[in-house]
C-alpha positions in Angstrom: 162.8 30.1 243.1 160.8 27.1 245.0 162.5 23.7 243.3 159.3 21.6 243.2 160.3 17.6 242.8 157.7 15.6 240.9 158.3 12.1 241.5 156.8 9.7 238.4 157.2 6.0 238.2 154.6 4.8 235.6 153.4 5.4 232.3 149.8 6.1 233.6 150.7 8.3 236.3 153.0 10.0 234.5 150.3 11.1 232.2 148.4 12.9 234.5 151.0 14.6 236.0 152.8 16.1 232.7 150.4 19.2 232.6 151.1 20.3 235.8 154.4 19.5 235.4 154.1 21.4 232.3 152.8 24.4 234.1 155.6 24.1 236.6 158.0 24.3 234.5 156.8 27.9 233.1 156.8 29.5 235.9 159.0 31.9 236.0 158.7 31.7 240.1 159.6 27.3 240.3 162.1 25.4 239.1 161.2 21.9 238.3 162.6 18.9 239.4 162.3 15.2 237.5 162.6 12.1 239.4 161.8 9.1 237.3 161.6 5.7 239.1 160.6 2.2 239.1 158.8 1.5 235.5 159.8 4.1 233.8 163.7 2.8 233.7 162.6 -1.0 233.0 163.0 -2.8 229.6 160.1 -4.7 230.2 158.1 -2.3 230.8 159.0 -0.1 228.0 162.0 2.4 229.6 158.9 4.7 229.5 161.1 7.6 230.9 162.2 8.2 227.3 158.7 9.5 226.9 159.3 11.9 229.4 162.3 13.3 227.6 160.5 13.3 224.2 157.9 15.5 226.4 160.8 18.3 226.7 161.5 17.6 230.4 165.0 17.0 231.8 164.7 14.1 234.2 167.1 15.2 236.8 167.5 11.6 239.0 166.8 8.2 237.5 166.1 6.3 240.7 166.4 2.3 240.1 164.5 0.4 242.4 162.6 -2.7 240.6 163.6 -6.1 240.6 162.8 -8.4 238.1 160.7 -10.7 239.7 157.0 -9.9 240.3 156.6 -11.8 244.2 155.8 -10.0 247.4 159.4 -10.9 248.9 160.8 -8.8 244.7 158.2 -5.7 245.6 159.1 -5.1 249.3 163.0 -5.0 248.2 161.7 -2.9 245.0 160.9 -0.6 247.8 163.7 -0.8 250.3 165.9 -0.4 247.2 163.3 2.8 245.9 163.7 4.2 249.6 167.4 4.4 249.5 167.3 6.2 246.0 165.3 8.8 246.9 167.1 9.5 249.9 169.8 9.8 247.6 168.2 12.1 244.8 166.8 14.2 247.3 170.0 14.6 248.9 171.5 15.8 246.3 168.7 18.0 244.6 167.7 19.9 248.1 163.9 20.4 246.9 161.6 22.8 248.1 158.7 20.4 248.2 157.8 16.8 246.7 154.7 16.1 244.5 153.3 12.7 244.1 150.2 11.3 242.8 148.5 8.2 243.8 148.9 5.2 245.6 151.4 2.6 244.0 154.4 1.3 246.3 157.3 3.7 244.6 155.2 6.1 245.9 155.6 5.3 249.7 159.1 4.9 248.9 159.8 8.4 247.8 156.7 9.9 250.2 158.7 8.2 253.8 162.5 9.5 252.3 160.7 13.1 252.0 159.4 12.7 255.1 162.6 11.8 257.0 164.3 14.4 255.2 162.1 17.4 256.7 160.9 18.0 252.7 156.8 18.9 252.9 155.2 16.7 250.6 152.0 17.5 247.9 149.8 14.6 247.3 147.7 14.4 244.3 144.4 11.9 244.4 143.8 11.1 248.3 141.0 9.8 250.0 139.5 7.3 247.5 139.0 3.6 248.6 140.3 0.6 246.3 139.1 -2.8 248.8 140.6 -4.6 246.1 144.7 -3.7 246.0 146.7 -2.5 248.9 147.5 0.3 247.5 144.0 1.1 249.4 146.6 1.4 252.8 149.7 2.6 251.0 147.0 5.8 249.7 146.4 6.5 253.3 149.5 6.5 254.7 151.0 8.6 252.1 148.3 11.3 253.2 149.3 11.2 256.2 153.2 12.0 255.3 152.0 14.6 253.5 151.1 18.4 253.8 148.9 19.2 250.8 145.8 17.5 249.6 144.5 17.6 246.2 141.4 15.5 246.0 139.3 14.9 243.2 135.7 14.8 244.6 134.4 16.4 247.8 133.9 12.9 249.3 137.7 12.0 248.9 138.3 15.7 250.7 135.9 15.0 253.0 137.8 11.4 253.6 141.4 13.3 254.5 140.0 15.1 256.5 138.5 12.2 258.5 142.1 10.8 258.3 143.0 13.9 260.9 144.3 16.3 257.8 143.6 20.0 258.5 140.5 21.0 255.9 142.7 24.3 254.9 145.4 22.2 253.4 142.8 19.5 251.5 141.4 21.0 248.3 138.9 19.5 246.6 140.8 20.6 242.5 138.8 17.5 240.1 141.2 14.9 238.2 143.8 16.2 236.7 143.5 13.2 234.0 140.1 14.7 233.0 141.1 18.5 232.7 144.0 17.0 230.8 141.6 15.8 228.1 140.0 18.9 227.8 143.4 20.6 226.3 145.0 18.0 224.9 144.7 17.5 220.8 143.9 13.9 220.3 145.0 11.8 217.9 142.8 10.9 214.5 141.6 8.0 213.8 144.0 7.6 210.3 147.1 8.6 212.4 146.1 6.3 215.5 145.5 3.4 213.4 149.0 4.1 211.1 150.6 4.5 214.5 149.6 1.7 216.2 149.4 -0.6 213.0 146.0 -1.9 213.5 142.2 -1.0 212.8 140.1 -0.5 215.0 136.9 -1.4 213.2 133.1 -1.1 214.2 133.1 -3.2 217.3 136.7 -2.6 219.3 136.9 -2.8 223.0 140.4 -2.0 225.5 141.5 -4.5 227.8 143.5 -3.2 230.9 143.6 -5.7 234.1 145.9 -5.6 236.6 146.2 -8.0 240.0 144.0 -7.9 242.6 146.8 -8.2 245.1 145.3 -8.6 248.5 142.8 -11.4 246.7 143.7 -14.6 247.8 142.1 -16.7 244.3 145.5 -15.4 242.4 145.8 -13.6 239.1 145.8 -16.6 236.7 143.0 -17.9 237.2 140.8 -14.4 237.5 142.3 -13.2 234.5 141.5 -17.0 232.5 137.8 -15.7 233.5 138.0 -12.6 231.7 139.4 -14.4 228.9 137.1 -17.3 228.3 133.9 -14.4 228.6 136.4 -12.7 225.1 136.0 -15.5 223.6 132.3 -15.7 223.7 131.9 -11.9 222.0 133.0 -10.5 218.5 134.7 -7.9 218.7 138.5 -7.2 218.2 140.5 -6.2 221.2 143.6 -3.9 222.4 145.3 -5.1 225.3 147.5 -2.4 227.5 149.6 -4.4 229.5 149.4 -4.1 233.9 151.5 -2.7 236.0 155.0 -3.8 237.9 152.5 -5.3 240.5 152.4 -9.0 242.8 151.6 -11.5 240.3 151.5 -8.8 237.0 153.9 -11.1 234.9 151.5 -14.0 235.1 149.1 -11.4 233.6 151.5 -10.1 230.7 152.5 -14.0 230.2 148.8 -14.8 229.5 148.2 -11.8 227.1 151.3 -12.8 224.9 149.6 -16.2 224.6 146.4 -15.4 223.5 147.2 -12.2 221.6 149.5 -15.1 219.7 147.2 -17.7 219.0 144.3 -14.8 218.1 146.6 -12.4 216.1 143.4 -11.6 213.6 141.5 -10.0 215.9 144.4 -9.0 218.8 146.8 -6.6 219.7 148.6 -5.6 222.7 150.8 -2.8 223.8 153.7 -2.9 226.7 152.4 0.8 227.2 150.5 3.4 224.8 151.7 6.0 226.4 148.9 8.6 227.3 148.5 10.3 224.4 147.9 6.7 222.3 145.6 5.7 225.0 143.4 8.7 225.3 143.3 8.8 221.6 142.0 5.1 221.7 139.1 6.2 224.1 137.4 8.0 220.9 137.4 5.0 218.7 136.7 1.8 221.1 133.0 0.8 222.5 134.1 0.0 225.6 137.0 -0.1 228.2 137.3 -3.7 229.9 139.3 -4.4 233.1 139.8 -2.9 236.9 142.2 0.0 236.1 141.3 3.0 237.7 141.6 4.9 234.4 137.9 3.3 233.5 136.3 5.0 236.6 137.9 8.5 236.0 138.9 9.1 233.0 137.0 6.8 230.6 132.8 8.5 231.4 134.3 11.6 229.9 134.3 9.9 227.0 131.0 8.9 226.8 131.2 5.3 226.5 130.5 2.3 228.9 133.1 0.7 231.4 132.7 -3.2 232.4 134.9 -2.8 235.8 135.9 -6.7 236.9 136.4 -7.5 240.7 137.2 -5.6 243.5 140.5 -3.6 242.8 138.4 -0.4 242.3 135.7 -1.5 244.8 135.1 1.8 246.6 136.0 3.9 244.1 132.7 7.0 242.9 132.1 6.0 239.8 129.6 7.3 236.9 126.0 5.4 235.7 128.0 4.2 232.9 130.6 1.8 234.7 129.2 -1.6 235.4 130.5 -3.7 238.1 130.9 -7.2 237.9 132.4 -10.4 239.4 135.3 -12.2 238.1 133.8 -14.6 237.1 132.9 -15.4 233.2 129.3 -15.8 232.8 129.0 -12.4 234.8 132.3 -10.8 232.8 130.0 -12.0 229.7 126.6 -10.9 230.6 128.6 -7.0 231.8 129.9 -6.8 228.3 127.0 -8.0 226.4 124.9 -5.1 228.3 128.2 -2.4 227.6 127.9 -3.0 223.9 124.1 -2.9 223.9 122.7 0.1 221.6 121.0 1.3 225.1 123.8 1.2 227.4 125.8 2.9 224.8 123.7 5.6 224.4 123.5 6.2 228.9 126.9 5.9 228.7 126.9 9.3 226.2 125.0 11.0 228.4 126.5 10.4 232.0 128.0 13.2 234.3 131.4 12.3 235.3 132.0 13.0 239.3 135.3 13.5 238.7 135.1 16.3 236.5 136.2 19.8 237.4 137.4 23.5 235.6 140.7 24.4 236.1 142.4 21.2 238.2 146.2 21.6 237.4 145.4 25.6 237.5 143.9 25.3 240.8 147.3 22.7 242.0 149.5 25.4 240.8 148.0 28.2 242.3 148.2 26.3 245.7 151.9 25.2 245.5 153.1 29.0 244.3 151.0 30.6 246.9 152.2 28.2 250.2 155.2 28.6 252.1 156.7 25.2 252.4 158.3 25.1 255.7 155.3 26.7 257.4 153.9 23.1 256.6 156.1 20.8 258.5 154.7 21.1 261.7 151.6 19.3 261.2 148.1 19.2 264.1 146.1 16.2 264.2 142.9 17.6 263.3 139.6 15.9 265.2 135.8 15.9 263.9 133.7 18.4 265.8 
């Protein structure tokens, strides 16, 4: 048996790993490993790993690594701390091969202890560009600790490969967020709503914004922006909390405020988890913020995206995200078009890029087929 380690650390990411994790874990020919990190074990952040265990997964290592301060000096000892936790966990669980996805800080952590340990690495979602965050850099370097390459368009393989990555380990599979949608049973609207205890109404948009953190204007006073250009529209509004980011507790601080003082029209949620936030997709109008979950997921649900700033600036999107400034009159004018009768109905009828058959079938097949060692020794691969 190959033990195959996959290392989660948030609620989002966590969502699209589980059916691959899923798929893992019936294989008669792997054994899967659970490390949960960073969010996941937090209070404030809803211990998130619970919904893991509720999944039917054993989480084998709990790796505690965030501090509870949100500062650049409380992230980069998040991740020294994170670093010596996986060497730890790894240590002790002797995997075959790691698999990560994305490009948050807990994930360089638990990519550069793999990498030290001789343990070949899987890396899901490489090659896009997000000018906006560094977790633009930390994406990169994580591809190039690892050994296999699951992109989700041909440009992002093409990307890796520009990176020096040798084109027979990059494999262009889709998102596996998307081909989770396709076999996942939603929730109804009755149950959601009972669930969630509030109604989502005729006119209901989501709210998800997380720091820009290499943007030198600071979070407060982009997110006040996006705020003031709320209170110039009807509609009633869900707010998912960000991320363990620089800065993201000024952003939770200013949620609690105005979710408080507009509690008739207001909710918002520590984390949905991903089943309560797909299920959300069907019954809003619109998806508001910079999470990346608006570029990928949210077009294969046929409605628009008003994507704020440039956290995702790089990013393929579909014709039915619109880009804006953070800045309120253009925050305004962006959602004004989103819930416009014609923008709704492009939105219904855009092509995602992102989309692909068979995405955690094809990861599978890839990771059950390879010999892990033979990956180690890596080539610098040059352009013709």
């Amino acid at each position: 048996m190959k033990k195959i380690c996959v290392v989660t650390g948030t609620r989002a990411e966590y969502g699209l790993l589980s059916n691959l994790m899923k798929r893992i874990n019936d294989c008669p020919e792997l054994q899967l490993q659970v490390v949960a990190t960073n969010m996941h074990l937090s209070p404030e952040f809803g211990l998130t790993y619970k919904e893991i265990e509720a999944d039917g997964f054993h989480i084998d290592k709990k790796v505690e690594m965030l501090l509870s301060a949100d500062t650049p000096t409380a992230t980069t000892k998040s991740l020294g701390l994170g670093i010596i936790g996986f060497a730890d966990a790894y240590n002790d669980l002797k995997p075959d091969m790691i698999v990560i996805l994305g490009d948050r800080y807990e994930m360089l952590g638990a990519t550069s202890a793999a990498l030290l340990a001789n343990i070949p690495i899987a890396h899901i979602s490489g090659g896009d560009v997000t000018e906006g965050a560094y977790d633009d850099a930390i994406r990169h370097s994580i591809t190039k600790m690892s050994h296999l390459h699951f992109t989700s368009t041909e440009v992002y393989r093409n990307r890796v490969i520009q990176l020096g990555e040798e084109p027979s380990h990059v494999y262009n599979v889709g998102s596996t967020g998307i081909d989770n949608i396709k076999q996942l049973q939603l929730m109804d609207k009755k149950s959601l709503e009972e669930n969630l205890g509030f109604e989502f109404g005729d006119n209901c948009i989501l709210v998800t914004y997380h720091p820009e953190t290499i943007n030198g204007q600071g979070a407060a006073i982009q997110f006040q922006q996006l705020l003031n250009a709320l209170e110039r529209i009807n509609c009633r509004i869900i707010f998912t909390k960000p991320n363990s980011d620089s800065d993201g507790r000024v952003i939770i601080d200013m949620i609690d405020k105005y979710v408080a003082s507009h509690s008739e029209k207001a909710v918002c949620y520590t984390s949905l988890g991903y089943m309560r936030y797909l299920s959300s997709l069907q019954y809003v109008q619109a998806v508001v913020g910079n999470s990346s979950s608006g570029l990928i997921e949210v077009p294969s649900f046929g409605i628009p995206t008003v994507n704020i700033g440039d956290r995702q600036k790089g990013r393929l999107h579909a014709e039915s995200v619109i880009n804006c400034k953070t800045e309120e009159v253009e925050i305004y004018n962006a959602l004004k078009t989103a819930l416009s009768s014609e923008f709704k109905i492009k939105a219904h009828n855009v092509a995602n890029p992102y989309e692909k058959e068979g995405t955690n079938d094809k990861i599978l097949d890839v990771i059950l087929n390879c010999n892990p060692k033979s990956l180690l020794k890596k080539h610098f691969y040059d352009l013709p």
